[in-house]
C-alpha positions as CSV (number, residue, x, y, z in Angstrom):
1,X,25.2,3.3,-21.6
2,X,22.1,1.4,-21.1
3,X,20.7,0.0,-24.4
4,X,17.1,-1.5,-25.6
5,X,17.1,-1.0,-29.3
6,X,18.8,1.4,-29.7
7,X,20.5,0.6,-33.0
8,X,19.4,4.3,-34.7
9,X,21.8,5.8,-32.0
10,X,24.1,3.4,-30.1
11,X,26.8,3.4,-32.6
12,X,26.6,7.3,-32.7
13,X,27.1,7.4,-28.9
14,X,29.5,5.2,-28.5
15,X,31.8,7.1,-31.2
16,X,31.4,10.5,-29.3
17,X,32.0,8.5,-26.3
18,X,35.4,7.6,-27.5
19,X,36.5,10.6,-29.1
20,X,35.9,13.0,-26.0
21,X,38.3,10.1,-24.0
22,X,40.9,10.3,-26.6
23,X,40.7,14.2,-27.3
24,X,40.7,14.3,-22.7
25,X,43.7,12.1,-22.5
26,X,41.6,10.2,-20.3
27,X,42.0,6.2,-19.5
28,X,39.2,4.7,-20.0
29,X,36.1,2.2,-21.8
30,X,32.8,2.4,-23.0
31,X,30.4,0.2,-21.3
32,X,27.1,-0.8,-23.4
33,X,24.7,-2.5,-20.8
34,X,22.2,-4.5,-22.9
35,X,18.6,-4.8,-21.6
36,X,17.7,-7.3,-24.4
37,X,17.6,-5.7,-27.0
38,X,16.6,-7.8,-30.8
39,X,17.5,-4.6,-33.3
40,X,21.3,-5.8,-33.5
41,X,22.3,-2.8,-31.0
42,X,24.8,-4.9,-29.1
43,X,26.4,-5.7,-32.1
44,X,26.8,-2.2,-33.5
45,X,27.9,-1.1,-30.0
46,X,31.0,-3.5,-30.1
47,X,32.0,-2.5,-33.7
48,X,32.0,0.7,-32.4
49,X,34.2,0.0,-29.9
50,X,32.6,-0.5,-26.7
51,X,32.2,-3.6,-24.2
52,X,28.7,-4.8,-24.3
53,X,27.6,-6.3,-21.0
54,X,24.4,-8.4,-21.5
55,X,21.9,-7.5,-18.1
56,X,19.1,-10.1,-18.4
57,X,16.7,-8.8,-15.9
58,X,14.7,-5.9,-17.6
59,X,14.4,-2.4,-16.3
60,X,16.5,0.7,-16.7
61,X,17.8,0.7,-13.6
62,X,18.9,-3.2,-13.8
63,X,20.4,-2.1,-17.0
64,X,22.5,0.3,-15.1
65,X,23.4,-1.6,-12.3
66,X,24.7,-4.4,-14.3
67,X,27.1,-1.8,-16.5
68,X,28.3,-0.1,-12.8
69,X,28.9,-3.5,-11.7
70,X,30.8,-4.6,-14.7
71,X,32.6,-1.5,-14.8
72,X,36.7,-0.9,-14.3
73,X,37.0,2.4,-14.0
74,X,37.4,4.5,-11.0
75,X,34.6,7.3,-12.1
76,X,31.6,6.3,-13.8
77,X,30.0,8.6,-16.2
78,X,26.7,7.2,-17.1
79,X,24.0,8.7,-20.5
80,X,21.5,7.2,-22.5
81,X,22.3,5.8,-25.9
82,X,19.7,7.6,-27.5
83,X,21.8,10.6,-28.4
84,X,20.0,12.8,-26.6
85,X,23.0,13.5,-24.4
86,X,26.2,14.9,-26.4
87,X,29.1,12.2,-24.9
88,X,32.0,15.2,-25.6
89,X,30.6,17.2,-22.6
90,X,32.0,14.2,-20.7
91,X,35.2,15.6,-19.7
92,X,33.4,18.1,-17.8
93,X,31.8,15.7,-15.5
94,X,35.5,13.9,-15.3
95,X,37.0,17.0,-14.5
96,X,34.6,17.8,-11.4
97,X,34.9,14.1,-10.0
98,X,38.5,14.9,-10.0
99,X,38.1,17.6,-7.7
100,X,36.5,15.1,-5.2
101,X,32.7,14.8,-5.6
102,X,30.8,12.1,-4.9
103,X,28.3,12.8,-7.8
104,X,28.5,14.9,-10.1
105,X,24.8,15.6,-12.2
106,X,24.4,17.1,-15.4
107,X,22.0,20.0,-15.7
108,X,19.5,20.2,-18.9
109,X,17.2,23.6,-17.3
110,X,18.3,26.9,-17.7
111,X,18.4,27.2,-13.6
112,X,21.3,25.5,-13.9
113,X,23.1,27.1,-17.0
114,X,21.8,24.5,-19.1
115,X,20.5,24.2,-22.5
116,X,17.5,22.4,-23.6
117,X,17.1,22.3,-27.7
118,X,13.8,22.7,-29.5
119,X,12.0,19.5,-29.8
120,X,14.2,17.8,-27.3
121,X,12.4,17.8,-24.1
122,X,8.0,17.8,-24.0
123,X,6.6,21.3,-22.6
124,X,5.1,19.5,-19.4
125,X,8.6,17.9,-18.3
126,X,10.0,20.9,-19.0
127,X,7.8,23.7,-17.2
128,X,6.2,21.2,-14.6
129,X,7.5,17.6,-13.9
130,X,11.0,18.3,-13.4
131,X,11.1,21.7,-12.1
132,X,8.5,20.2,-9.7
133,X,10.2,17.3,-8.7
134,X,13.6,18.6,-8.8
135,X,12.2,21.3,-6.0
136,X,10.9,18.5,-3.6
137,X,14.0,16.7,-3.7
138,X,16.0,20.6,-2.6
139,X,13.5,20.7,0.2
140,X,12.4,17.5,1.4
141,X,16.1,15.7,1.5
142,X,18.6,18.7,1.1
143,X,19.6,17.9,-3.0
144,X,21.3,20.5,-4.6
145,X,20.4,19.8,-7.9
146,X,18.0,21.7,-10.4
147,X,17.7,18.8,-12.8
148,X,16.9,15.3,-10.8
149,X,16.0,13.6,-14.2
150,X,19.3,14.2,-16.2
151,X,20.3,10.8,-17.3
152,X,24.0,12.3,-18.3
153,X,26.1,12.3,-14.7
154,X,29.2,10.9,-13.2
155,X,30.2,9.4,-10.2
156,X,33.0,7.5,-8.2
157,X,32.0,3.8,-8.5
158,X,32.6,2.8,-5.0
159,X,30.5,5.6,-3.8
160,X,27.1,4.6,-5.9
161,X,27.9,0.8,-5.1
162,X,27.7,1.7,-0.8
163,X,24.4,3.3,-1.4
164,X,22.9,0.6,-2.3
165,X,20.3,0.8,-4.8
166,X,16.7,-0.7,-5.3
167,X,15.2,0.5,-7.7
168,X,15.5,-1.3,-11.2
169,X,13.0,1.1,-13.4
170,X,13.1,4.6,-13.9
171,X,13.4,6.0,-10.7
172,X,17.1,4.8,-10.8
173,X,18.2,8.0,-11.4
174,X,16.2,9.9,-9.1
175,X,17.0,7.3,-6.3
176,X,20.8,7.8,-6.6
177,X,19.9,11.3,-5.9
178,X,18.2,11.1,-3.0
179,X,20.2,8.4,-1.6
180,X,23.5,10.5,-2.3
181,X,21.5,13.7,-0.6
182,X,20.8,11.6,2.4
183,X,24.6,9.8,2.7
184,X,26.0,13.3,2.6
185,X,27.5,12.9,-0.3
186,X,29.6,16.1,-2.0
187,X,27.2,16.8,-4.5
188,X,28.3,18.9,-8.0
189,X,26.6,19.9,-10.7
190,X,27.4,21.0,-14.7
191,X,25.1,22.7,-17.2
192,X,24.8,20.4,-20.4
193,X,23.0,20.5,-23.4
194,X,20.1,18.3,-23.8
195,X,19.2,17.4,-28.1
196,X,16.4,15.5,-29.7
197,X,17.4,12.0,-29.2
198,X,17.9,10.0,-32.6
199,X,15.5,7.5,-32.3
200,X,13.6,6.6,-35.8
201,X,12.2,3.5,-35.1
202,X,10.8,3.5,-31.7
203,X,9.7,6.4,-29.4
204,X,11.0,7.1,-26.1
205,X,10.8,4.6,-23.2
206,X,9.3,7.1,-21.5
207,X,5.2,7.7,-19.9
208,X,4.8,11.3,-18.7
209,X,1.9,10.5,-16.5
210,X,3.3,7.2,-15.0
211,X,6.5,8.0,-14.6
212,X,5.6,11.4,-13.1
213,X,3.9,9.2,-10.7
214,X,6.0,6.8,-10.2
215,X,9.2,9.6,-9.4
216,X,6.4,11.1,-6.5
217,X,5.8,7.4,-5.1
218,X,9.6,7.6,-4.5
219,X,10.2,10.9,-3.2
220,X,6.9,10.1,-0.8
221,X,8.8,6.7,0.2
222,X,12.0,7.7,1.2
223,X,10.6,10.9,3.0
224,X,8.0,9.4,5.8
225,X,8.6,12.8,7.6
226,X,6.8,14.4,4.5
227,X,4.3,12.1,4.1
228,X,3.3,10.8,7.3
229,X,4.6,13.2,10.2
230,X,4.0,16.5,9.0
231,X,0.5,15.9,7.9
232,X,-0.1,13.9,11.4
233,X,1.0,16.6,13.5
234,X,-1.3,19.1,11.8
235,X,-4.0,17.0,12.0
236,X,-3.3,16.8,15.3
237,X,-3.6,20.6,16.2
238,X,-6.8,21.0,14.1
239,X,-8.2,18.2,16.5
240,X,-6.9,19.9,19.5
241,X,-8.3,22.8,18.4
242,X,-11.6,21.6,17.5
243,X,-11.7,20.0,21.1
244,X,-11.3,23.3,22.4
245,X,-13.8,24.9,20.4
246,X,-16.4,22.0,20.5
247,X,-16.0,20.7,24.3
248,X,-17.5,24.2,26.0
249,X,-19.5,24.9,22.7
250,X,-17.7,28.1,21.7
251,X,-19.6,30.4,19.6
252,X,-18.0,32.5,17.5
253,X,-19.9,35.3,15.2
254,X,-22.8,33.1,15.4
255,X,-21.4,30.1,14.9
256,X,-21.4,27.4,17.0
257,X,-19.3,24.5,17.7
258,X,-21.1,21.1,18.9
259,X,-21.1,17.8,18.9
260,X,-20.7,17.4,15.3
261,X,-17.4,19.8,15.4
262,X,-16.5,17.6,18.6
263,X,-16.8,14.0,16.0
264,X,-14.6,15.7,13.1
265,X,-12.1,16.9,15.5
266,X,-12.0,13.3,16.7
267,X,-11.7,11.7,13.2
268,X,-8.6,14.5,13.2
269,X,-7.1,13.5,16.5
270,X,-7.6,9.4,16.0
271,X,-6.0,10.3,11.7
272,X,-3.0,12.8,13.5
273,X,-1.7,10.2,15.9
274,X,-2.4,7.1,13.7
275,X,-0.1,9.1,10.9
276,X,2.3,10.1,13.4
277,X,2.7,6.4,14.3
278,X,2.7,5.4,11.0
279,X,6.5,7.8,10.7
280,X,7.9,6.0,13.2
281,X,7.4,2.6,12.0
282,X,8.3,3.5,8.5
283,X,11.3,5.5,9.9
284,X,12.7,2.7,12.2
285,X,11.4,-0.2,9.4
286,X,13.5,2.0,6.8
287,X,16.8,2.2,8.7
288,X,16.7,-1.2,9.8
289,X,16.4,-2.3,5.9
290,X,19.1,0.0,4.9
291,X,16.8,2.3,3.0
292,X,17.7,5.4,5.4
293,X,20.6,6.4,7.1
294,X,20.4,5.6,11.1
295,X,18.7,8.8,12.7
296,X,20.5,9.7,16.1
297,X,16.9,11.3,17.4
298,X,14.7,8.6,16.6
299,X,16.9,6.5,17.9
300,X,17.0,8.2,21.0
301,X,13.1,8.4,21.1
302,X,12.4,4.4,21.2
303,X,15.1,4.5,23.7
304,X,13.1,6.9,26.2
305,X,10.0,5.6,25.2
306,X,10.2,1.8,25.6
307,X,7.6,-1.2,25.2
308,X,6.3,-1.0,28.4
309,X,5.9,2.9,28.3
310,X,3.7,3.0,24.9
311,X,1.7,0.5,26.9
312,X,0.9,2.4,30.0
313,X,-0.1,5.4,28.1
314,X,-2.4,3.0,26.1
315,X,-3.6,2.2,28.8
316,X,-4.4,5.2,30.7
317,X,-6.0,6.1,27.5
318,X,-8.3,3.0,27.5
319,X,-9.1,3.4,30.7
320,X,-9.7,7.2,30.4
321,X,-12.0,6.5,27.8
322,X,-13.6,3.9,29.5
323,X,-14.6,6.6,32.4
324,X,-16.1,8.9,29.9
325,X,-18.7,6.0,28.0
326,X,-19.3,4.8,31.7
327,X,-20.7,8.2,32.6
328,X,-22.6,8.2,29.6
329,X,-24.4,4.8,30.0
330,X,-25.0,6.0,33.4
331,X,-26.6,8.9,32.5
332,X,-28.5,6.7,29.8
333,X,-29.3,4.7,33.0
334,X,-30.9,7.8,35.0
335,X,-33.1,8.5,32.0
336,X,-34.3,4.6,31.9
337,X,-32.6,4.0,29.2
338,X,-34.8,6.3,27.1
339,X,-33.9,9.2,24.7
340,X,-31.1,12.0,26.1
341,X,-30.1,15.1,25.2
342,X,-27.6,14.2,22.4
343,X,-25.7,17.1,22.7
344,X,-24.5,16.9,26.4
345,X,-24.3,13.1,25.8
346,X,-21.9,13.1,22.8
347,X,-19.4,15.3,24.7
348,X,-19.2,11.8,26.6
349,X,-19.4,9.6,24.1
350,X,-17.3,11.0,21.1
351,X,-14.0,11.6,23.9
352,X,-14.7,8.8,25.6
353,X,-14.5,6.4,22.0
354,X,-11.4,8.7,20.5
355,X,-9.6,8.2,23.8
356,X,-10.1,4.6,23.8
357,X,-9.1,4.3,19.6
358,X,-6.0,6.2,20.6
359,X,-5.0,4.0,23.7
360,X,-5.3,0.8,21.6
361,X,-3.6,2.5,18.6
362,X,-0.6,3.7,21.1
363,X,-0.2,0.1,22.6
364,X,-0.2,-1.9,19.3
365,X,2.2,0.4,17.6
366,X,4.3,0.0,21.0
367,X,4.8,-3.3,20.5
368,X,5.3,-3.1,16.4
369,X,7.9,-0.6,17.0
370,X,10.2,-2.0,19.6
371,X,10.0,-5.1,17.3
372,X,11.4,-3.3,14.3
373,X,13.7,-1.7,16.7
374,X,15.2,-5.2,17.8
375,X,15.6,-6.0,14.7
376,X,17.3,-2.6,13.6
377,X,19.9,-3.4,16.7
């Protein structure tokens, strides 16, 4: 149990705690992680039975990981002490671990059987932040669970110590679940019933509108296919597409696509590529640092495309370029250097610039990558 302050509830918790182990017949102790509190909490925790573990460094999850590290036990069930969380539904958790999860999350939503009281969880979390965030983390990484936020879960020790954790606030939670989702971890989850927490003489840790943010900054990080690739690659086609419309001046139902279509399907092609890039340096940065498992097909990729290659095609894109801004000061040239027909001229100009953005872009990212790639090896 992670603790700041918490002396309206702690002693509540940890009592509950003990009598579902007893009432179980399951071996076990009650781990109080103390964040610092100066309400007396770690003191009412150990005369209610539990081993108080002081963690200095502040932050919910650095709470946490202190407790897990201090912990004895095999299977870890974890729940705030603010009594929100009712500790005799712990068996349940147990029960699943024993059947050979990895992780095994509690469930507050009705989606998952679960029960959430009146009073106990804001209308917003209930109807938008966590049905919202628990969907991206089904889609974007493969998470089974309906209910990403529930602070009341269980899981074998040595399985949450190999992924390797980072986060020390409040995405904690959310991080063990996308880092379980992405080691392949067997993945379980139980309805419980969520209650007004206890608290009289503080309010809740949490901020809807930071946290909500700071959960999405996550999710964003640890998916640079979702935030970086996908949106590259259709920036890409609109640019390709605006190229093909723009380049022979296409009209279509009296609309007509010039030069100015031509310099936003640029500013498309130069964003698509640029974003594309951007997902494999994050993606080969992240697995050398741990962050992500190792990815056979990118890994593949660097291997086919090496150093040297990413350089020639810059090249041949500088180059390219160079041809097409060449012809236009030529023809710039023929007109003595006087005013042109901006129209035909900018079908020079605008390729000839985005080719030579997207040579230079190619070749410096060449050499960034293959770096992080070394390093990765």
């Amino acid at each position: 149990m992670p603790c700041l302050n918490e002396a309206d509830t702690v002693a509540t918790c940890v009592g509950k705690a003990r009598r579902a182990l007893a009432e179980a017949g399951i071996a076990g102790e009650i781990v109080v992680a103390d964040n610092g509190s100066s309400d007396g909490s770690p003191e009412l925790a150990e005369a209610a039975g539990a081993r108080v573990v002081r963690v200095s460094e502040r932050g919910y999850g650095s709470a946490l990981m202190g407790g897990i590290a201090a912990a004895r036990g095999r299977f870890v069930v974890m729940g705030d002490a603010d009594d929100s969380y009712d500790f005799l539904e712990l068996p349940r958790l147990v029960a699943k671990l024993r059947e050979g999860h990895d992780l095994v999350q509690g469930c507050r939503l009705p989606s998952g059987g679960g029960r959430v009281l009146p009073g106990a969880m804001p209308p917003l979390h209930y109807w938008l932040g966590n049905p919202l965030f628990s969907m991206l983390a089904r889609t974007w990484f493969g998470s089974p669970v309906r209910d990403v936020y529930c602070g009341l879960r269980g899981f074998r020790r040595e399985f949450q110590l190999s992924l390797g954790q980072r986060c020390t606030g409040m995405e904690f939670a959310t991080e063990m679940v996308l880092r379980a989702a992405l080691a392949r971890g067997s993945i379980a989850e139980v309805p419980i019933t969520l209650h007004p927490d206890g608290r009289r003489a503080h309010p809740p840790h949490l901020a809807t509108f930071r946290d909500g943010w700071r959960t999405l900054r996550l999710l964003l990080l640890y998916s640079p296919r979702s935030l970086f690739l996908q949106p590259g690659f259709a920036l890409l086609v609109l640019g390709l597409l605006g190229y093909a419309l723009a380049l022979p001046g296409v009209s279509i139902g009296g609309v007509t696509f010039d030069a100015h279509t031509l310099l936003f399907a640029s500013l498309g092609l130069i964003v698509g590529v640029q974003s594309v890039l951007f997902f494999l340096v994050t993606k080969t940065y992240a697995i050398s640092e741990g962050l992500l498992p190792p990815d056979p097909r990118l890994r593949r990729a660097i291997e086919l495309v090496q150093l040297e290659t990413g350089l020639l095609i810059g090249l041949v894109g500088v180059a390219a370029g160079a041809v097409f801004l060449l012809v236009a000061v030529n023809d710039w040239r023929l007109a003595d250097f006087g005013r042109l027909d901006y129209a035909h001229t900018m079908r020079l100009v605008i390729p000839g610039a985005t080719l030579v953005a997207l040579g230079v872009q190619a070749a410096m990212s060449s050499f960034l990558i293959s770096l992080l790639a070394m390093q990765r090896r």
